[in-house]
Structures are given as C-alpha cells and as structure tokens.
FIFITOR-181842 format. One record per residue (C-alpha): residue number from 0; y, x, z. Coordinates in steps of 0.5 Angstrom, whole numbers. Example, Ala and Ser with C-alpha at 12.3 -4.5 7.8 and 13.67 -1.06 7.14 Angstrom:
2
+-----+-------+-------+-------+
! pos !     Y !     X !     Z !
+-----+-------+-------+-------+
!   0 !    -9 !    25 !    16 !
!   1 !    -2 !    27 !    14 !
+-----+-------+-------+-------+
END
This chain:
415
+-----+-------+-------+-------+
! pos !     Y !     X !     Z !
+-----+-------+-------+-------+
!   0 !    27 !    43 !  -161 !
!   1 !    30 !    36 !  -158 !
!   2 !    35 !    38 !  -157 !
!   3 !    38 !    42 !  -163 !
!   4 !    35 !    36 !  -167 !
!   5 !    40 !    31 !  -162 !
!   6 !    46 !    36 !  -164 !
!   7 !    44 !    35 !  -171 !
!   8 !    44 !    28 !  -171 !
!   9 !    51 !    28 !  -167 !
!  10 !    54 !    33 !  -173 !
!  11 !    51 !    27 !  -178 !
!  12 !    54 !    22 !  -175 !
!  13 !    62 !    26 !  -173 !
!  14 !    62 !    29 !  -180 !
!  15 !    60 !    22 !  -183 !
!  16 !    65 !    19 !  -179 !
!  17 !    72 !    23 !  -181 !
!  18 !    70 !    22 !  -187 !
!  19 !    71 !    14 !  -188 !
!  20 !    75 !    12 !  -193 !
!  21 !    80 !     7 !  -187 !
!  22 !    84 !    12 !  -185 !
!  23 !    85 !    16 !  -192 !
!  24 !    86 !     9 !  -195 !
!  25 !    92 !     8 !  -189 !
!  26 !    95 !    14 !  -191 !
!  27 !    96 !    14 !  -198 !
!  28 !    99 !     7 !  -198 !
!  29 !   104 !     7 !  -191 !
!  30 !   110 !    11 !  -194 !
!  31 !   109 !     8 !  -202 !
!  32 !   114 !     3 !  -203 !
!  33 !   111 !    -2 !  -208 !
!  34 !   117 !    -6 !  -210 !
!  35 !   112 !   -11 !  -215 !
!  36 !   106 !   -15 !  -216 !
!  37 !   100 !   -12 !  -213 !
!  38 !    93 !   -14 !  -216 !
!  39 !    88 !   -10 !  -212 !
!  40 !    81 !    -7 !  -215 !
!  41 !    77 !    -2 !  -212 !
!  42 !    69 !     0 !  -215 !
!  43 !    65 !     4 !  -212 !
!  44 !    60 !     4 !  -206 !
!  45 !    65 !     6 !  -202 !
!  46 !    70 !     0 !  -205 !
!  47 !    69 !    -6 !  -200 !
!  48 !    72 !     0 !  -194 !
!  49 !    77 !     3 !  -199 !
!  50 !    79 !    -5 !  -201 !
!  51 !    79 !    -7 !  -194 !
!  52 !    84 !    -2 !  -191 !
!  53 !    89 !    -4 !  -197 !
!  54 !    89 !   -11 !  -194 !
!  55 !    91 !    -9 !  -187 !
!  56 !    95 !    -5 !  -190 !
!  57 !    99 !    -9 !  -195 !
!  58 !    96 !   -17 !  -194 !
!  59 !   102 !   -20 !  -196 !
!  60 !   104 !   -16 !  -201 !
!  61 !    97 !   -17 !  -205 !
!  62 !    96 !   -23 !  -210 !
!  63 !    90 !   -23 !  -212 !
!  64 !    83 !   -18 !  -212 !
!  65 !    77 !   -15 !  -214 !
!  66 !    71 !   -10 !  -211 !
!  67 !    65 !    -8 !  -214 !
!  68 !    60 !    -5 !  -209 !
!  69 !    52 !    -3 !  -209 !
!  70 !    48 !    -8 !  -206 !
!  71 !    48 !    -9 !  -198 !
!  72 !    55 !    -4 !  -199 !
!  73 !    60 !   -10 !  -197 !
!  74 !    61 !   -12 !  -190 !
!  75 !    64 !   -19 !  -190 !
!  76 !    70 !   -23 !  -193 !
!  77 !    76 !   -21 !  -195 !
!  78 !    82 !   -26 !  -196 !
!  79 !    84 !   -26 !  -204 !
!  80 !    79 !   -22 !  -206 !
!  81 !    72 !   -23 !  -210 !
!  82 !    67 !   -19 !  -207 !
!  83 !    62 !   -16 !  -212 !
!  84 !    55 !   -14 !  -211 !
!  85 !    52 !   -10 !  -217 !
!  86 !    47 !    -5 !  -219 !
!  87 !    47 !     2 !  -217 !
!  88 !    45 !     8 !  -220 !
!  89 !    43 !     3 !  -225 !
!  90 !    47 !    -2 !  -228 !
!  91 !    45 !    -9 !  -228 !
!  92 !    48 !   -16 !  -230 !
!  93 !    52 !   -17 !  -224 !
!  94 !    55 !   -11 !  -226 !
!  95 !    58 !   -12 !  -233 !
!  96 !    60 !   -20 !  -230 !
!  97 !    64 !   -16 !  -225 !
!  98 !    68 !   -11 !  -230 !
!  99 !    69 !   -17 !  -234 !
! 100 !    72 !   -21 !  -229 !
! 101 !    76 !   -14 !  -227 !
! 102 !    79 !   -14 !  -235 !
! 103 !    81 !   -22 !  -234 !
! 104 !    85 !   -19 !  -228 !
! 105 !    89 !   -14 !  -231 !
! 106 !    90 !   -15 !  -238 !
! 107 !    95 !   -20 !  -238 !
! 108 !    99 !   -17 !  -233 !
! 109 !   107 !   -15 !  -234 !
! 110 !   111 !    -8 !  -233 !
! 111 !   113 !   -12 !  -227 !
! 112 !   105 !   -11 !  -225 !
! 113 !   102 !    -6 !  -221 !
! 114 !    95 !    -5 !  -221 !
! 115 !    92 !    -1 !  -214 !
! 116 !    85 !     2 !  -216 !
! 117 !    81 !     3 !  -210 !
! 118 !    75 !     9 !  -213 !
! 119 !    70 !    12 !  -210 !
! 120 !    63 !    15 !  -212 !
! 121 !    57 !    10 !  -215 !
! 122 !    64 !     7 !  -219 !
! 123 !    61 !     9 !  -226 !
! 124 !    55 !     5 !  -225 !
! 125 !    58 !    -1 !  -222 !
! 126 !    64 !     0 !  -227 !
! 127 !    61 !    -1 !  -234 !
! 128 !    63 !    -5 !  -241 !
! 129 !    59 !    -3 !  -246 !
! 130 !    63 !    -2 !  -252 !
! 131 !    62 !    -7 !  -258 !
! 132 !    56 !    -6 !  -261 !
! 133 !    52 !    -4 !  -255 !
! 134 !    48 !    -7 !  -250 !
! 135 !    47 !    -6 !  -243 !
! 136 !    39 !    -4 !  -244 !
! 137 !    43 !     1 !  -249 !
! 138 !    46 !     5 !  -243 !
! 139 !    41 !     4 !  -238 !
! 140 !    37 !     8 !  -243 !
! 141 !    42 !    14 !  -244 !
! 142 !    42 !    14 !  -236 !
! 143 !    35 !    14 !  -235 !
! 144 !    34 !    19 !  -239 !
! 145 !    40 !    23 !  -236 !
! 146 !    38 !    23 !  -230 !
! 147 !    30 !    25 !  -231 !
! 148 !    31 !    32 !  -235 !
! 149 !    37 !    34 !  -229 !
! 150 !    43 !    34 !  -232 !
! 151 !    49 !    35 !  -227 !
! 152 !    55 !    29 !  -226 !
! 153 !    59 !    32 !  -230 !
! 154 !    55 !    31 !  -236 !
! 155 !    52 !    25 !  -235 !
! 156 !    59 !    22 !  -234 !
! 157 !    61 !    26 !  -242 !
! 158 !    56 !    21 !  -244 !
! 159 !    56 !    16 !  -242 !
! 160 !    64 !    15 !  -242 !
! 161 !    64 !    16 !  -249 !
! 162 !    59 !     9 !  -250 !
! 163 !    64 !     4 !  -245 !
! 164 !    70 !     0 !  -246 !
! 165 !    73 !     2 !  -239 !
! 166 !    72 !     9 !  -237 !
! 167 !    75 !    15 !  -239 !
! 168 !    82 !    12 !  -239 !
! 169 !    80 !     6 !  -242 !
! 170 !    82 !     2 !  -235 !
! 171 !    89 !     4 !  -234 !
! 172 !    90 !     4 !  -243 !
! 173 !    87 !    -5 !  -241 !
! 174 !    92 !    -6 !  -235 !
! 175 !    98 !    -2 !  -239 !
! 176 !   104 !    -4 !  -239 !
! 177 !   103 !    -6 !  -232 !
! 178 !   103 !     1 !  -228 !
! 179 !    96 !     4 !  -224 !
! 180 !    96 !     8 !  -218 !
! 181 !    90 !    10 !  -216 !
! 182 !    87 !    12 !  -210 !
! 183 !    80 !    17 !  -210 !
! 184 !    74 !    19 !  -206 !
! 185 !    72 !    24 !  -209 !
! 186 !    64 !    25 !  -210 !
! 187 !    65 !    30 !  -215 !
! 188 !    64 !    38 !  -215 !
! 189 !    71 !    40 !  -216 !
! 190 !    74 !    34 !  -215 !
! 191 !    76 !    33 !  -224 !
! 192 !    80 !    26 !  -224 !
! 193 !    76 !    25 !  -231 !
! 194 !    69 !    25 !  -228 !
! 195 !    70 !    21 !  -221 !
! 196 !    67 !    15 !  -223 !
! 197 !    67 !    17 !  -230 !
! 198 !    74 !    17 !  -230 !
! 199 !    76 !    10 !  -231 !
! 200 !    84 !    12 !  -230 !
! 201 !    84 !    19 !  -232 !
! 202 !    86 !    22 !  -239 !
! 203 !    79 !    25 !  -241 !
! 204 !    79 !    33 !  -241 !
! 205 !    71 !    33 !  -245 !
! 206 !    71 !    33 !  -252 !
! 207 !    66 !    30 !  -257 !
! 208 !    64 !    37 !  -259 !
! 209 !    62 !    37 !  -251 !
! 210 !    59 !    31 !  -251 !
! 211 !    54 !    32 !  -257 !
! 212 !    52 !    39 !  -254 !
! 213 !    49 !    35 !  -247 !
! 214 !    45 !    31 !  -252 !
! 215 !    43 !    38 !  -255 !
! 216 !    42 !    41 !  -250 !
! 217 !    36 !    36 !  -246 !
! 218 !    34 !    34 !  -253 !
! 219 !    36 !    26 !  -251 !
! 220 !    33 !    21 !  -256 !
! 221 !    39 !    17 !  -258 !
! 222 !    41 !    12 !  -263 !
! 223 !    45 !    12 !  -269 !
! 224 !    50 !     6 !  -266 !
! 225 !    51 !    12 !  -259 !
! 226 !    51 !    17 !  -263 !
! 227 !    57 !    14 !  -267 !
! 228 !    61 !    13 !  -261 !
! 229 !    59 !    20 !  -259 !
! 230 !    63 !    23 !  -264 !
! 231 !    69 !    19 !  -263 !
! 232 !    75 !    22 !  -258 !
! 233 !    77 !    19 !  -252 !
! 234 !    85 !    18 !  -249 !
! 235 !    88 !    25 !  -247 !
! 236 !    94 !    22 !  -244 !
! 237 !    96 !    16 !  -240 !
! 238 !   103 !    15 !  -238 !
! 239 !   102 !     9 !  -234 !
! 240 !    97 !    13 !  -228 !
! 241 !    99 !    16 !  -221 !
! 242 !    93 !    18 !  -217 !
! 243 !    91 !    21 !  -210 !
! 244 !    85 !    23 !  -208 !
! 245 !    83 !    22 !  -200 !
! 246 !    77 !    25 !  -199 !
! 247 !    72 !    31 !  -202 !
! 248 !    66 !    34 !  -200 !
! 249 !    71 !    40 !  -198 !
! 250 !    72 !    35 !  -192 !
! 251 !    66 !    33 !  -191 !
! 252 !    63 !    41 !  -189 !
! 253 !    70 !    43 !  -186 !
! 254 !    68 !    37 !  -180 !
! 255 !    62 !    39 !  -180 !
! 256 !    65 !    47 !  -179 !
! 257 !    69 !    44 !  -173 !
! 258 !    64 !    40 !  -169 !
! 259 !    58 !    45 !  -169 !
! 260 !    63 !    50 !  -167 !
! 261 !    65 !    44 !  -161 !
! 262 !    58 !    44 !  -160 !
! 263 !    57 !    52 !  -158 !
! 264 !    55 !    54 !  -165 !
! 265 !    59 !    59 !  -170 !
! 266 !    60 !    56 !  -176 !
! 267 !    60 !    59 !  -183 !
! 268 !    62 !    55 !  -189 !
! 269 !    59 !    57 !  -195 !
! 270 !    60 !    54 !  -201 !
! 271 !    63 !    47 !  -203 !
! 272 !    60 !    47 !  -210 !
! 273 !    53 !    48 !  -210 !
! 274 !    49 !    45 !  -216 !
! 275 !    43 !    47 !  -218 !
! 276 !    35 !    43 !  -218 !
! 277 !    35 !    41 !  -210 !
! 278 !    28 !    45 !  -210 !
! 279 !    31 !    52 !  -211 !
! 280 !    38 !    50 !  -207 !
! 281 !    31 !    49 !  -201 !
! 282 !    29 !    55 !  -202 !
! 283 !    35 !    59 !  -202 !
! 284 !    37 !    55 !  -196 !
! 285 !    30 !    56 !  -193 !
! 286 !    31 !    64 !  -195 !
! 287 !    38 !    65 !  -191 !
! 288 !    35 !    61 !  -186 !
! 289 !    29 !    66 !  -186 !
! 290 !    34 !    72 !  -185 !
! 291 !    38 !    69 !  -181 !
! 292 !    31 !    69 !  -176 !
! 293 !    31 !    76 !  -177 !
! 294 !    37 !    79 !  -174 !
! 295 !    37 !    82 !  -181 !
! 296 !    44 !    79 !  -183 !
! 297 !    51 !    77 !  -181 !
! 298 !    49 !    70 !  -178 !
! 299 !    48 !    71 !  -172 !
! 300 !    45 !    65 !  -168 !
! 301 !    47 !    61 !  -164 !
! 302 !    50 !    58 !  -171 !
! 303 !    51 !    53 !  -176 !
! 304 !    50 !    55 !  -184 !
! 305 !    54 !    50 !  -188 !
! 306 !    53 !    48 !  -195 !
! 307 !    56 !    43 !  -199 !
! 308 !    55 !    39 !  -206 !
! 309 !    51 !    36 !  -210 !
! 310 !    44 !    38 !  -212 !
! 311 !    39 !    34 !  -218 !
! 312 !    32 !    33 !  -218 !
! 313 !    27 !    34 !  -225 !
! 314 !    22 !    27 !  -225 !
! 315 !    16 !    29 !  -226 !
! 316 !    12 !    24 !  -221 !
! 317 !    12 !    17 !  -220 !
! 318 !    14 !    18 !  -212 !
! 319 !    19 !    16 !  -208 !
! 320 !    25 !    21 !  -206 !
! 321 !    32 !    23 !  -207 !
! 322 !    36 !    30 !  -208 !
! 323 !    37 !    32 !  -200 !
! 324 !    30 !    30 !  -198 !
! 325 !    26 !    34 !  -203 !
! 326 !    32 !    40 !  -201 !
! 327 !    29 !    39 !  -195 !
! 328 !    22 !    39 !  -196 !
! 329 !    23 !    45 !  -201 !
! 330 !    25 !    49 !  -195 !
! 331 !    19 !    47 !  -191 !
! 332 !    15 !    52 !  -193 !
! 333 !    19 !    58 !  -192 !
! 334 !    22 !    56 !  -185 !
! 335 !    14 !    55 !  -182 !
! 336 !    13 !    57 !  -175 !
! 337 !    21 !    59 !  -174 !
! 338 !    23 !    57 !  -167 !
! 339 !    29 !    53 !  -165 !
! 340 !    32 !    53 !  -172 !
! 341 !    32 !    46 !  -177 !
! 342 !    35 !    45 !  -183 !
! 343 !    38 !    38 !  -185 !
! 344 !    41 !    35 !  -192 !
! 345 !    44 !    28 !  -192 !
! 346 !    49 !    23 !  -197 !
! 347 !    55 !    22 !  -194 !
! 348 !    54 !    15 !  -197 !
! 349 !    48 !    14 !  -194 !
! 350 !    43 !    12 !  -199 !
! 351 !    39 !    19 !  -202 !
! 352 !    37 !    16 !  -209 !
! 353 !    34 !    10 !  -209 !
! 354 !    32 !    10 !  -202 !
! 355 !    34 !     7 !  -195 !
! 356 !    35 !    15 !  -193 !
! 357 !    42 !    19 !  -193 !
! 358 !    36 !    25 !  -193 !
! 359 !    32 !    29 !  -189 !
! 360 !    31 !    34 !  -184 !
! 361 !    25 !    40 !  -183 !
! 362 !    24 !    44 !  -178 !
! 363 !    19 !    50 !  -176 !
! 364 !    13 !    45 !  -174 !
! 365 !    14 !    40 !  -181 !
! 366 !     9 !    44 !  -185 !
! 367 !     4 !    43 !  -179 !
! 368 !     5 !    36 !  -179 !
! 369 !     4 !    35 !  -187 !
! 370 !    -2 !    39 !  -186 !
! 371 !    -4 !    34 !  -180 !
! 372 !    -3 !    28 !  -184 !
! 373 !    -7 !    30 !  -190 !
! 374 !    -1 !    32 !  -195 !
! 375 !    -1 !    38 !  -198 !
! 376 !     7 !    40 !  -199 !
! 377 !     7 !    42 !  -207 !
! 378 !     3 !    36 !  -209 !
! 379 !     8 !    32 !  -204 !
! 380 !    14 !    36 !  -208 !
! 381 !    11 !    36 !  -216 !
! 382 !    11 !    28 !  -215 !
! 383 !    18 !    27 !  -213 !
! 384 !    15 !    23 !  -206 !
! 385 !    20 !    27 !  -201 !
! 386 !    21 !    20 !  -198 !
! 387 !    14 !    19 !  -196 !
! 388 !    12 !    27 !  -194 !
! 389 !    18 !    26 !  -189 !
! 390 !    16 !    18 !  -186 !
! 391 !    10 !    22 !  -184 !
! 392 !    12 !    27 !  -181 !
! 393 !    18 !    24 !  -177 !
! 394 !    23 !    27 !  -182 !
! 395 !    28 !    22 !  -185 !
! 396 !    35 !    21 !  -182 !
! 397 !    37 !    15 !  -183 !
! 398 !    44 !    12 !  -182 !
! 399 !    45 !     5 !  -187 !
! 400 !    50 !     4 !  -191 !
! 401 !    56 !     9 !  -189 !
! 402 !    62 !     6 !  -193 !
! 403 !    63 !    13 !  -196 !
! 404 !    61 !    18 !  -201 !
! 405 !    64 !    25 !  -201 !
! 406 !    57 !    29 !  -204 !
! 407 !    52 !    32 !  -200 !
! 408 !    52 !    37 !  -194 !
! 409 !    46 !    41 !  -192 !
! 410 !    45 !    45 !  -186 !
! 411 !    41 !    51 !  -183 !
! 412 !    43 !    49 !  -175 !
! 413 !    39 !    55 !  -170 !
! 414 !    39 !    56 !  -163 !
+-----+-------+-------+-------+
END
C-alpha cells in the first residue's frame, strides 16, 4: 500500500500545481492592451497569487492596489499594493476595513480608469458591506445558519448578495464609469459568474422569488430588516465588465486524469459537478470502489476513478472536520478489508473547512485502526469530528495553503 499511498500524494501535489492561478493570471493579461489607469484588486484565498502574478506582469502599469485574503493566504509584500488578511468563512472586522478601503479605491475613478479585479474562491466572505441598516453580526448569522442546514454555494450566495452593498454587481456598479476586467478562478459548479464570489462583478441571474424560496426551503429565522432586502431585486445588467475565467474544477480532475495515466492507471473521469451531503458522496464513492474490487464493473484495475465538485455537511455535532475529510471517512466502512485500493478528497486551496487539512485519505486498513484506537466510526461521523477520526489514524493529507481554489477532487486510486 506504500506505494499506491505515494502515487496519491504525487496526484495531490501535480493536480495542485496546474492549477495555480501565475500561469492563468499571465495569460489572461499578456495579449490584453491596457491603454489607461490600472488600479488592481484581487479578493479571495487565492488573491495574493492571482495579485502577484498581475504585478510581474503589469508592474509599471498598475498605479495602486488592494488584495483581501484569508489569514495566513498571503506570502510577503508586494510593491504598491496593500495586502489584507480577513476572515473566512466567516466574515470579521478586517473584512469589512478591507471593502471599505476597496470602495475608497474605486469610487472616484474616471472612464479614463480601469479597475483589474482579481477573483477567487472564499471572495464572498472576504468581500462584504452589509447593506445600511444591517451589521456584520446580521450576516454572520444568515451565514451560519446557511452553512448548518447544508444548503449549496449557490444558494448561500442568493442570499447573501441580497444583504451587501458590493456583491451581486454592486462592485463593477461602484467603480463605473471607470471600466472592470475581471479575471476568475472558478470555485463554483458550473462556473455561474453571479455566484463566484457571490458575483461582485456580474449581473445577478437569481431572483427575489429564488431567494425567498431558499429561506423557506431550511426555515432560516430572519429579521424583518433582512427579509426587506430580500424582496428587493439586484442589477441585471452591467455594461462597464469584461470577464475571463482562468481555471475550474474541470481543470483541476482533467490533470488528475493526465497524471494518473502518466502513473500507469486507467483514468475515468466522472463527474465534475458532484453536489450532495459529503456522507452520501462517501458512500456512493465506497459502493463504486466496492464494485470496482469485484471485477463486477467497466473499471478494471489498475486505475483511477475521478470525481469533481463540492460536497456540503449537515452540523449535527460539535466536532472538527471539513466536507472531503468526512467524504472520506464516510467511505471507510464500505472499502474495509480491500486490498490495494484507497480512496482521497482533497480542497485545492488546501484548507478543508475550518481546519489545517485540504482533506483526507482512507484505505482497506482504516476501519481497523479506528477500532484500534477506541473510535467507533458512526460516532466519530454524527459528531462531525472527521479531523480527529483521521489524525489517529494517520489519514489527514496535509498541503498548507495552496494559493488556489478550484473546488474538490476525490479519488478511488486501485492497483
């Protein structure tokens, strides 16, 4: 098994790598003829890479800049450019003294202006105003109770638009008439421009009607101020915007794809949009594997099964964890006792949730070593502590802060 948990980590680590924002962020800039002003800002947990590569590439032609980023998501200074640390997924102080300095930046600037906004997964956190009337703590606590009953990025995102004063193209509405090319890493399933980041550059394609029926649909507990600018409409067009997006989750499992096969597997590529609870995404993926160890089934070793996308945990317990390590652990159960087979999920930013793991990986021997260590697995899941399941029993796959963030990857990685 050492070895197929070495050509793991290389598949980690390759897939991680093409997929870093320099290259795209070179790209999309080195054929593009900026005859004005260019006042950078880039928010995400992948701004201070996106922001830097802008500046190699265009350091004498950017006048001034902005980056807001997670904390610990930045690596060192960058001429002219203030850097931010903020909160992520939550929003916090720093977050809303970033935006603010973000608008002083931007809302005097002329048609003789050009504003290049660098975006990328984790930007609707780290980019946020609340609209007048409302207050941080107002959104925090639309966004917790988002995050606990499961609902998906795109709906979190058509709320939470609805309640700031810079998403759902209220950004590109503040730098007008000064002109906005946008530059995106895509973290959303299907790459829709008005849920990345929750849209901050991008004419809003979601409703109120849409909005009001996510409230209903969870039964979120919100105040009559919220639910005011929930009923309000956002901006449907925008004229002042150019986009480009960089990167996705298709790219991220395409690499995959290309450095298992350089690795001597057979790679089927399955699906790019997979969105459901991570314990039933475990499952299923556990059931295939389960299959696959048969010689019941299309896939026939060696080979690598890939998936793409972005799951979503129910809170129940008060444990430590993120989506891809309880996928993972989710599939434990199912692939017990299989030979040369394990299965891995991994954030391309590195951060799985609120922890230090980009996300985990299980084999044939894991639910053995659970039991070893005291730890039954249901309780273990129904507490959400994925992350300490996984530390004891040597599962964790830890990469640091990757300087992307294009969604998920999972694997079934057989001999």
């Amino acid at each position: 098994m050492k070895n197929l948990h070495n050509d793991a980590r290389v598949l980690i680590d390759r897939a991680i790598e093409a997929n870093l924002p320099q290259e795209a962020v070179r790209n999309a800039l080195k054929n593009r003829n900026f005859s004005k002003d260019i006042y950078l800002v880039a928010i995400g947990k992948a701004a201070w890479s996106m922001a830097h590569s802008a500046w190699e590439e265009l350091s004498g032609k950017i006048k001034k800049g902005i980056v807001i980023t997670k904390y610990e998501h930045s690596f060192g200074e960058i001429p002219g450019i203030e850097i931010i640390e903020a909160g992520h997924p939550i929003s916090d102080e720093n977050t809303i003294i970033g935006t603010q300095k973000v608008i002083e930046l931007v809302e005097g600037l002329s048609e003789n202006d050009e504003v290049l906004f660098l975006i990328s997964g984790g930007g609707s956190a780290l980019f946020e105003l609340p609209m007048s009337g409302l207050g941080l703590s107002d959104v925090i606590d639309v966004n917790n109770q988002l995050l606990a009953c499961g609902a998906d990025i795109v709906e979190i995102n058509m709320i939470r638009k609805r309640l700031s004063s810079v998403k759902a193209g209220r950004f590109a509405q503040i730098c007008a008439p000064a002109k906005v090319f946008a530059v995106v890493l895509s973290d959303i399933l299907g790459d829709r421009l008005d849920s990345i980041a929750s849209g901050p550059a991008a004419p809003d394609m979601s409703t109120a009607e849409d909005a009001l029926a996510v409230v209903k649909k969870y039964g979120l507990k919100l105040s009559d101020e919220i639910m005011k600018y929930l009923n309000n409409e956002t901006p449907k067009e925008l004229n002042n915007v150019e986009t480009v997006i960089t990167g996705s989750v298709r790219t991220l499992c395409e690499e995959t794809a290309s450095v298992a096969a350089e690795l001597g597997y057979t790679p089927y590529l399955l699906a790019t949009e997979i969105n459901c609870e991570a314990r039933e995404a475990g499952r299923l993926v556990s059931a295939i594997a389960k299959q696959i160890n048969s010689g019941n089934c299309a896939f026939k070793r060696p080979c690598a099964v890939i998936f793409g996308g972005e799951t979503v945990v129910r809170l129940k317990g008060t444990g430590k964890g993120g989506r891809n390590q309880e996928l993972v652990l989710a599939a434990a159960e199912g692939i017990s006792d299989i030979k040369d087979l394990l299965i891995f999920s991994i954030g391309s930013d590195g951060t799985d949730g609120p922890t230090d793991a980009a996300g985990g990986i299980v084999d044939g021997g894991t639910l053995k070593a659970l039991k070893e260590k005291g730890l039954k697995l249901e309780e273990v899941l129904d507490n959400n502590d994925a992350y300490n399941g996984l530390e004891k029993v040597g599962g964790l796959v830890i990469t640091g802060p990757t300087g992307t963030n294009v969604n998920d990857v999972t694997v079934i990685l057989c001999k």
